[in-house]
C-alpha positions in Angstrom: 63.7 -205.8 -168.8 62.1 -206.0 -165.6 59.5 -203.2 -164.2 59.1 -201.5 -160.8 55.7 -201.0 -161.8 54.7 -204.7 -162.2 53.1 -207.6 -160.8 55.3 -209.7 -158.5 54.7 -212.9 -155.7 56.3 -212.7 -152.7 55.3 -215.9 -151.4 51.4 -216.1 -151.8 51.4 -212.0 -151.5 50.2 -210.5 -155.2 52.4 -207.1 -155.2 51.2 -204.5 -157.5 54.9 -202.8 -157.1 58.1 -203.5 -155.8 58.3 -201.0 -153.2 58.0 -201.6 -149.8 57.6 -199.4 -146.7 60.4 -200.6 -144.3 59.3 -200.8 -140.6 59.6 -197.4 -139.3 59.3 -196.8 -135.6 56.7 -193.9 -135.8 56.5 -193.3 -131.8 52.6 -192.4 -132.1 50.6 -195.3 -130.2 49.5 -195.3 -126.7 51.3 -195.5 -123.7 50.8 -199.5 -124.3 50.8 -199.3 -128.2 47.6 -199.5 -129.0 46.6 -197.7 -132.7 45.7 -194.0 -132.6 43.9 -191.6 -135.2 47.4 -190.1 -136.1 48.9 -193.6 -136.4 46.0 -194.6 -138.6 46.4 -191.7 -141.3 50.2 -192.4 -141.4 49.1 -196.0 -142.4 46.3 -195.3 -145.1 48.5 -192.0 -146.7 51.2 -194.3 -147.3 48.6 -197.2 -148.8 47.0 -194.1 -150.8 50.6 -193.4 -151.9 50.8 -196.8 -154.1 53.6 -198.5 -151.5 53.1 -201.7 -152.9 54.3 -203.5 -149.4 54.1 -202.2 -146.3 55.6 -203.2 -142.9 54.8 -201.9 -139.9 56.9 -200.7 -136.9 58.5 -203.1 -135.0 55.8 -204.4 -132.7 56.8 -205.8 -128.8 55.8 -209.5 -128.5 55.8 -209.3 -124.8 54.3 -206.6 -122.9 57.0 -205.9 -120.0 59.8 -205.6 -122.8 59.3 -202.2 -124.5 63.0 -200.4 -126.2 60.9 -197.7 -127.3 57.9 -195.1 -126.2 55.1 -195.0 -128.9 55.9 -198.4 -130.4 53.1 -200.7 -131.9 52.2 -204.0 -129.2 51.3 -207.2 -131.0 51.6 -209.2 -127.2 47.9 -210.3 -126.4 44.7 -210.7 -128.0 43.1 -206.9 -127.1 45.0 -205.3 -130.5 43.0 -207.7 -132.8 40.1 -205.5 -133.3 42.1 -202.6 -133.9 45.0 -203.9 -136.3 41.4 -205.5 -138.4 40.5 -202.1 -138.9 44.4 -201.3 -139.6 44.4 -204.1 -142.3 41.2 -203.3 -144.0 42.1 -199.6 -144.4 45.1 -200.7 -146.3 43.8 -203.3 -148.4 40.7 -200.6 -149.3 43.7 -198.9 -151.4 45.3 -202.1 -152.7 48.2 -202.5 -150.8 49.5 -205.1 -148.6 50.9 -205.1 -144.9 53.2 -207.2 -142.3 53.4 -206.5 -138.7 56.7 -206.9 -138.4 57.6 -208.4 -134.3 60.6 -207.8 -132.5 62.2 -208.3 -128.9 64.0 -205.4 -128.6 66.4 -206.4 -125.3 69.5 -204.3 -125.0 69.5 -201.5 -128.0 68.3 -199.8 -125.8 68.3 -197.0 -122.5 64.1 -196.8 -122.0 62.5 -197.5 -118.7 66.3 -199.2 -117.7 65.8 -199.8 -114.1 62.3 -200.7 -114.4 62.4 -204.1 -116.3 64.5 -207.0 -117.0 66.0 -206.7 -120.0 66.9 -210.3 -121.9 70.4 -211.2 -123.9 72.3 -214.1 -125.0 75.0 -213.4 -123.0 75.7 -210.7 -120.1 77.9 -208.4 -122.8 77.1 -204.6 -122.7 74.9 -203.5 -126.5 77.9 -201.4 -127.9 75.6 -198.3 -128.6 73.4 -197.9 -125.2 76.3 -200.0 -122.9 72.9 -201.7 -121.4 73.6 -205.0 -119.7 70.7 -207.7 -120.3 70.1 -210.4 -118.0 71.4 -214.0 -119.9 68.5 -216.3 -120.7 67.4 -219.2 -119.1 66.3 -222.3 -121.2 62.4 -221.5 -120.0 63.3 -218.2 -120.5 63.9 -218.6 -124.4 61.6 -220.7 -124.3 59.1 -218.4 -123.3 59.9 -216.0 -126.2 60.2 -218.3 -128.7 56.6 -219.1 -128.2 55.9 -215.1 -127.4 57.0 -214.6 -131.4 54.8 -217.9 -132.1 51.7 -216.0 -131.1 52.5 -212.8 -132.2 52.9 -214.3 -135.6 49.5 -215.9 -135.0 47.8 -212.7 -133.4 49.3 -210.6 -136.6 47.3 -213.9 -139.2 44.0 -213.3 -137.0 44.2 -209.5 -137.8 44.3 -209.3 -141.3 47.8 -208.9 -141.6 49.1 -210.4 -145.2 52.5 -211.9 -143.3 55.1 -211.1 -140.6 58.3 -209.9 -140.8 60.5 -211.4 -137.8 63.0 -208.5 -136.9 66.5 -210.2 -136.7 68.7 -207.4 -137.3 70.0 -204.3 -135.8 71.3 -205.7 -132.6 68.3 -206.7 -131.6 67.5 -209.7 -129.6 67.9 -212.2 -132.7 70.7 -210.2 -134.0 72.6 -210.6 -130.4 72.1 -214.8 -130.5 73.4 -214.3 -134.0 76.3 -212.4 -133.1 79.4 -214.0 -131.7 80.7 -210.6 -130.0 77.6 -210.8 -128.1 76.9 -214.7 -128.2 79.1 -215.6 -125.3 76.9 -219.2 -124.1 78.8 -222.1 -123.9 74.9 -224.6 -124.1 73.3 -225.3 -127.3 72.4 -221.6 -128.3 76.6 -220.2 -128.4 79.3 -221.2 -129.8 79.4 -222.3 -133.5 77.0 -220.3 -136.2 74.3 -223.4 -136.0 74.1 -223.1 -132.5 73.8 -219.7 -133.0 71.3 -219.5 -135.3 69.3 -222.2 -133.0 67.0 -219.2 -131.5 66.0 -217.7 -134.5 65.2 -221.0 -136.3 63.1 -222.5 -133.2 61.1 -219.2 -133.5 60.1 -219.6 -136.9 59.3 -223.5 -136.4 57.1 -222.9 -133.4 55.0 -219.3 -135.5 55.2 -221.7 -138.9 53.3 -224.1 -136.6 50.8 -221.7 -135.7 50.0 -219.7 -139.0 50.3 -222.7 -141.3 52.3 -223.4 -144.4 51.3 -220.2 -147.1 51.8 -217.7 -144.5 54.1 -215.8 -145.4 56.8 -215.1 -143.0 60.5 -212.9 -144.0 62.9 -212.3 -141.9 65.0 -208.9 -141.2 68.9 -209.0 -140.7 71.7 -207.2 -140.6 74.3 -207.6 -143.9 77.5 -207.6 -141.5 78.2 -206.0 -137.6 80.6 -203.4 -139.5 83.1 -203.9 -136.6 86.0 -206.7 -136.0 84.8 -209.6 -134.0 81.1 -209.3 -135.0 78.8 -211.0 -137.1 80.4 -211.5 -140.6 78.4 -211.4 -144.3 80.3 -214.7 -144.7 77.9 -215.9 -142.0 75.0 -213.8 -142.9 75.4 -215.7 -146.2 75.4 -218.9 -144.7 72.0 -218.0 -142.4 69.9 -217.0 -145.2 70.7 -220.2 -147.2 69.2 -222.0 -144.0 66.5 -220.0 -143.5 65.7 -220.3 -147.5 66.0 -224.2 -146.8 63.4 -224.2 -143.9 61.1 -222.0 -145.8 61.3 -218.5 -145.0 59.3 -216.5 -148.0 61.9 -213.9 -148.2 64.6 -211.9 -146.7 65.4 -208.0 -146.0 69.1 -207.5 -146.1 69.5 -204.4 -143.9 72.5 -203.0 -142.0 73.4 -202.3 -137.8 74.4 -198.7 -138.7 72.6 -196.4 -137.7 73.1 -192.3 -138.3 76.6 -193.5 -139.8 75.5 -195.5 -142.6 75.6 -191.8 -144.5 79.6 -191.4 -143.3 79.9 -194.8 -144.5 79.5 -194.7 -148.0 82.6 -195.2 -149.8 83.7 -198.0 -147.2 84.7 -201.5 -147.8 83.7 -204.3 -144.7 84.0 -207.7 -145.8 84.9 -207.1 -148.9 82.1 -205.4 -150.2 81.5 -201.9 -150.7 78.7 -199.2 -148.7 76.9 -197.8 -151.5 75.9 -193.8 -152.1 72.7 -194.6 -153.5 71.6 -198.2 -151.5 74.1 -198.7 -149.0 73.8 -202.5 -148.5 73.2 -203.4 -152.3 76.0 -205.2 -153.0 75.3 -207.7 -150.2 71.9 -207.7 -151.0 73.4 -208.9 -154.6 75.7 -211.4 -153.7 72.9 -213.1 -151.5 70.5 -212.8 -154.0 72.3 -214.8 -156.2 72.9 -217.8 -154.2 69.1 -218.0 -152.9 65.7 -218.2 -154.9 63.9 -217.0 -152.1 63.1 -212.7 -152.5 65.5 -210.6 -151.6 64.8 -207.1 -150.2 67.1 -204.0 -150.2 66.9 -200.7 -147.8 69.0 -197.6 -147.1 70.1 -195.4 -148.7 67.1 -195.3 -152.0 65.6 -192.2 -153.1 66.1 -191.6 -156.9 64.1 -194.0 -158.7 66.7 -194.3 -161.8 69.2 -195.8 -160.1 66.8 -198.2 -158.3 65.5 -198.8 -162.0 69.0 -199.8 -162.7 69.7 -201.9 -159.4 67.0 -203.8 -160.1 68.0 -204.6 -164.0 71.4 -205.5 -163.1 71.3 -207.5 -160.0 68.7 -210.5 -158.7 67.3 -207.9 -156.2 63.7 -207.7 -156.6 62.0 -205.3 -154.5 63.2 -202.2 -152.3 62.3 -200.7 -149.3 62.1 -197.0 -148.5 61.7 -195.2 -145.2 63.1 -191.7 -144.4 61.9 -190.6 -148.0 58.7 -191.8 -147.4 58.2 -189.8 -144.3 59.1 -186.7 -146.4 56.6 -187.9 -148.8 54.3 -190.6 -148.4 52.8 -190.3 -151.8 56.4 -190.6 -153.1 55.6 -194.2 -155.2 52.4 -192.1 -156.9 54.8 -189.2 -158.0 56.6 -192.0 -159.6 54.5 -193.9 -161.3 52.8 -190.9 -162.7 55.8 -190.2 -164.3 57.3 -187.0 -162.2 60.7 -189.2 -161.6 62.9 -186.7 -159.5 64.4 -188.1 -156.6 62.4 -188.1 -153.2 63.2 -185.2 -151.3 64.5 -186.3 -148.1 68.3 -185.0 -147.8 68.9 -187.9 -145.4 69.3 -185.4 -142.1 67.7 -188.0 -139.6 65.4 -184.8 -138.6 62.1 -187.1 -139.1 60.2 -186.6 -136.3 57.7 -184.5 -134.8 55.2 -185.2 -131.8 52.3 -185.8 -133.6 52.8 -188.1 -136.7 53.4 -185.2 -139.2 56.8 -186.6 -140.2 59.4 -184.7 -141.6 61.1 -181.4 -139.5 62.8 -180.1 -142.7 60.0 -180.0 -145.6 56.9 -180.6 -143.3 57.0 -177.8 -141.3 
C-alpha cells in the first residue's frame, strides 16, 4: 500500500511527501515582481507546513509581458540574489521548490493598451475577448530562448527545477490549441506542428540547465468546449514530452471558477470529479506514461486522496485554495488530525497583504 507520507523521486528531487503546493498567483511582489517580506513568509509558512513540493507563482519570462499585478519576474539576472535567499529559506525546513515560468499573452485584460500582447493566431482568448498580436518566426524565437534563460536563471537561484506553465490558455496552451492555433507555417495545423513551440522551448532550457535538471510541464486535461484542445491529444502530447525527457507532468484543467459547477460533467468521455476534478484524466495518462503524474483541483480531504492514490498510477497531488486557508494543512495531517482542509471552495482567497483567506482569516 503506498503512503502519502513517504519518500518518493521526482526526477533527481528526494520528496519527503507527496504533496505539492500548485503555483498560486499570490499578487504580493513589487510593481516589477521582485520578492517582498510578505511574499517571503507565505513561502517559509507553507515550507514549515511540511508541503513536500512547492511551486511558485507563475513567473513572467519577459519583462514587457505581465497578465497580472503582483506576479513573481524570473526575466533578467537582478532576481538571483533574492530567489537564493527564497530557496534557502525553503530548503532550511526540508522542502523543495520550482519556479514555475509562464508567458501569459491573451488571458488576460491588464495594462491592455500599453503592450503587445503575443498569440499564435489573431483569435480573441474566449474569457478576456483580448486579441494578441500573431508571432513572427524571430518573434517565437525570441521567447523560446526567454523560457531558455528563465529555466537557467531559476538553476542559478537555487531552485530544485522548473515547472513550464503550458496550460490554462496561456501562451503554450494557445499553440497547443487548434481553436486558437489558426497558422498555416510549421507551428499550426496538425498536433506535431502544434506542439512544435512547446517542444523547441524545452530543447533550447534542457540545453541550458543540463540533463538532471529537472523540468515538468503544466497543461490543461481538455479545453472543456467543442472545437478545442481534446484529452485525446493531451494524451498524445504527454507521451512526447515523456519521450524527449520531461521529469514529470501536472494534469490541470482551463476552468476556472466553474470547475466547482462542473462536477458531475462528462467531456471526452471522462467524468469532473467532486473530490479531484481532473483525476480520471490524470489516471488514464498515468497509465500510459512512466514519467510522474500530478493531480490538482478539487483535494481537500486527505481520505479520499489516500484512496486516489492506492487505486490509480497517480503519485503526488497538488493543493492550493486549501492551503491558503491553512498553510500548515500537510502538518495537521501527518500529525494525525485527518479532517478535511477547511477551505469551502468560495474563490474568496485574497486579501491585500498576503494574509490569504477572506472567509477563515479574517
Amino acid at each position: 500500500m503506498k503512503n502519502l507520507f513517504e519518500k518518493t523521486q521526482l526526477g533527481n528531487m528526494t520528496l519527503k511527501n507527496r504533496f505539492i503546493r500548485s503555483a498560486t498567483w499570490e499578487n504580493i511582489t513589487t510593481k516589477d515582481g521582485h520578492m517582498t517580506d510578505d511574499l517571503y513568509k507565505v513561502y517559509e509558512e507553507l515550507a514549515k507546513g511540511e508541503v513536500g513540493l512547492i511551486i511558485t507563482g507563475y513567473a513572467n519570462v519577459v519583462k514587457e509581458e505581465q497578465p497580472n499585478p503582483g506576479m513573481m519576474g524570473i526575466y533578467n539576472d537582478s532576481f538571483l540574489n533574492e530567489y537564493k535567499k527564497l530557496t534557502d529559506l525553503v530548503h532550511k525546513y526540508d522542502s523543495k521548490i520550482l519556479m514555475q515560468i509562464a508567458y501569459g499573452g491573451t488571458k488576460t485584460k491588464y495594462n491592455l493598451g500599453e503592450r503587445i500582447i503575443f498569440a499564435p493566431s489573431e483569435v480573441p482568448e474566449r474569457g478576456t475577448n483580448t486579441l494578441g498580436k500573431a508571432m513572427t518566426k524571430d518573434e517565437i524565437d525570441y521567447i523560446v530562448d526567454a523560457f531558455a534563460k528563465a529555466g537557467k536563471r531559476s538553476k542559478e537561484s537555487g531552485f530544485d527545477g522548473v515547472e513550464i506553465h503550458g496550460a490554462h490558455t496561456y501562451l503554450i496552451n494557445q499553440f497547443l490549441s487548434p481553436y486558437y492555433n489558426k497558422r498555416d507555417d510549421e507551428y499550426g495545423g496538425s498536433l506535431e506542428n502544434r506542439m512544435r513551440f512547446l517542444i523547441e522551448i524545452y530543447y533550447k532550457m534542457r540545453e541550458m540547465v543540463g540533463k538532471d535538471y529537472p523540468i515538468l510541464v503544466k497543461l490543461t486535461a481538455s479545453e472543456f468546449f467543442e472545437g478545442g484542445l481534446t484529452f485525446e491529444e493531451i494524451r498524445i502530447i504527454c507521451k512526447k514530452l515523456e519521450e524527449i525527457g520531461v521529469d514529470g507532468i501536472e494534469i490541470s484543467g482551463n476552468i476556472h471558477g466553474k470547475a466547482k459547477s462542473m462536477v458531475g460533467q462528462s467531456f471526452d468521455g471522462y467524468e469532473i470529479k467532486e473530490e479531484g476534478y481532473f483525476v480520471e484524466y490524470g489516471d488514464v495518462i498515468s497509465k500510459e506514461i512512466s514519467i510522474p503524474v500530478i493531480t490538482v483541483g478539487g483535494l481537500k480531504d486527505i481520505n479520499n486522496i489516500e484512496n486516489i492514490l492506492n487505486k490509480t498510477n497517480i503519485d503526488y497531488f497538488a493543493i492550493s485554495r486549501p492551503l491558503l486557508t491553512e498553510p500548515h494543512l500537510i502538518k495537521r495531517w501527518k500529525d494525525s488530525d485527518r479532517t478535511p482542509a477547511k477551505c469551502v471552495r468560495c474563490s474568496k482567497c485574497r486579501t491585500s497583504n498576503g494574509n490569504y483567506c477572506t472567509v477563515f482569516n479574517k
